[in-house]
N, C-alpha and C positions, 0 to 999 in steps of 0.2 A: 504494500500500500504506500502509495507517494503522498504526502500532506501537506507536500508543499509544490503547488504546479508549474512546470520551466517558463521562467520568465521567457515571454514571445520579445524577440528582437525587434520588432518594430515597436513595443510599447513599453521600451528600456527609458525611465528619464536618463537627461543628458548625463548626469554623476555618475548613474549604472553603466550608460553607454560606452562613457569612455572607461571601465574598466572592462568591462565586455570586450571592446578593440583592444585592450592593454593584455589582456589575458592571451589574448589569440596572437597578437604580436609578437610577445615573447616566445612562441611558441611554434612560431612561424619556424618551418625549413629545418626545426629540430625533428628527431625520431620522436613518434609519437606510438607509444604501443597499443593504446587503447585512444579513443576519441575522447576529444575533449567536448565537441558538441553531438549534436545528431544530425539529422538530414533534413532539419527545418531552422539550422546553426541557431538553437537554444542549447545553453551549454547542459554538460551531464556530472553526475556527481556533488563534489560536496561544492564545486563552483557555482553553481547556480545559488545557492544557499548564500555565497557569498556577496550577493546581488543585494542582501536586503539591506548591508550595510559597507558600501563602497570604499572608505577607511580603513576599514578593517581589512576588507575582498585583500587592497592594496598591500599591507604589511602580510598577508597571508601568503600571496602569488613572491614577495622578496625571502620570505623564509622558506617557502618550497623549492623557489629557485636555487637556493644556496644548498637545501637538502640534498637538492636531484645534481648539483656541478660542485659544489663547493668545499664539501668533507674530507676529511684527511681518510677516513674510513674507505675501505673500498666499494663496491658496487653491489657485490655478492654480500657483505656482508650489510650492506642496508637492508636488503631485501631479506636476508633472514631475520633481522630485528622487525622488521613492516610487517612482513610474513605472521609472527608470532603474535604481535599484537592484533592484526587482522581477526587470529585464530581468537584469542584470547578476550575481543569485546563481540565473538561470532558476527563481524561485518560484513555481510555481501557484497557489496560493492567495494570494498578495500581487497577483500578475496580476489574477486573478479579480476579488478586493476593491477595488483601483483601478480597475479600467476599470468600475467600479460606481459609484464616485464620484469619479472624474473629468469625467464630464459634467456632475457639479453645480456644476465649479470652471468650468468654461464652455472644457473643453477637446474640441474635436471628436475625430470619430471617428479621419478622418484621422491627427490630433496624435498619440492616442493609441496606435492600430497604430504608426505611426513610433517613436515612442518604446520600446513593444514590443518592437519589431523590432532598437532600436537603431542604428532608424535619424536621422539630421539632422530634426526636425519641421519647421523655417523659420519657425522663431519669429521674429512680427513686433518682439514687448517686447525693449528691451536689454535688460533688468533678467530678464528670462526668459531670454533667449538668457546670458545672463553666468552664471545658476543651472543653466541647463544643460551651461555650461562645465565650471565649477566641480565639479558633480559628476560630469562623467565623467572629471575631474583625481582625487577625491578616491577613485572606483570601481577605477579604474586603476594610480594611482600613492601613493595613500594621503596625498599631498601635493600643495601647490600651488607653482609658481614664486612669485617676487618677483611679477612683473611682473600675474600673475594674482590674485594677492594683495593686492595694491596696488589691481587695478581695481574686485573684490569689495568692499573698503572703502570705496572712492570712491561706489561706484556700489549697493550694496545697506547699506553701514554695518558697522561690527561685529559691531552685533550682526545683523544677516543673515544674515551670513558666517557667525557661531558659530552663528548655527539653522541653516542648511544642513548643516553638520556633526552636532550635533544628529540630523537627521531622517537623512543616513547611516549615524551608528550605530544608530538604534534600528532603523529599517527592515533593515539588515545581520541586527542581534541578533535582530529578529522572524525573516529568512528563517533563521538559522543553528535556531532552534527548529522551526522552521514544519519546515525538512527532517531534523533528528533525530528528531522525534517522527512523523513520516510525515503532516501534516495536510494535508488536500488539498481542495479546492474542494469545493462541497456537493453538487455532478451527478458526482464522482468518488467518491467518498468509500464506504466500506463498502458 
């Protein structure tokens, strides 16, 4: 059930509008694994939600940007952090959109079901196997031990460890919209 219906692009006010164009700009001529709108170019996901308050839309598309380019973290292991939270607030549409681009992080299919599912993938990387830790420390318990703490630093840096955190909450803050506003994968959807 959608509860919130896709803002129609022709009845964008101009402050929507021009985040609406902002959104699609930036977005322009990069890999896109999953669409950003549909085929009446109203956006899809947790961006349309972003529409009701334009301010916000803005600082949301600079910290996703910085998410998706910016992290010292690598690619694969984003998407296992994303992955887990995905699994962890059951969000369909963050499912959907990972497992869309997770393959490009070089995570197989297997990995990905597993993760899913919630379940051990058998990651071969420390550095993956520790971020996998870590987040289902941070999913869980909203904290980490010393001792887990301590390894994340040793072994991913600080600043790692604070992108992991990072990509928790936003991923969190996305499913926490994604399911008040009822947005739902684009083969479910309206």
């Amino acid at each position: 059930m959608t509860r919130l219906a896709r803002f129609e692009v022709a009845e964008l006010d101009a402050e929507q509008r021009e985040v609406y164009d902002r959104l699609l700009s930036r977005r322009s001529g990069k890999p896109q694994p999953y669409p950003l709108v549909d085929d009446r170019g109203r956006l899809e996901g947790p961006t349309n939600a972003w529409l009701l308050s334009p301010p916000v839309a803005e600082a949301f598309e600079r910290l996703g940007a910085a998410i998706r380019f910016d992290l010292s973290l690598g690619h694969r292991i984003r998407e296992i952090v994303t992955l887990q939270v995905a699994r962890h607030r059951d969000s369909p549409y963050e499912k959907y959109a990972h497992r869309l681009s997770a393959p490009l992080a070089g995570l197989s299919a297997e990995e990905i079901d597993d993760l899913c599912a919630g379940r051990d993938p058998g990651l071969s990387d420390e550095g993956e196997r520790l971020a996998h830790a870590v987040t289902r420390a941070l999913i869980e318990a909203g904290d980490l031990d010393d001792e887990t703490y301590d390894k994340a630093v040793a072994l991913l840096g600080a600043r790692g460890l604070f992108e992991i955190t990072v990509l928790v909450g936003y991923y969190e803050m996305t499913a926490t919209q994604l399911a008040v506003f009822g947005a739902r994968p684009p083969d479910e959807a309206e």
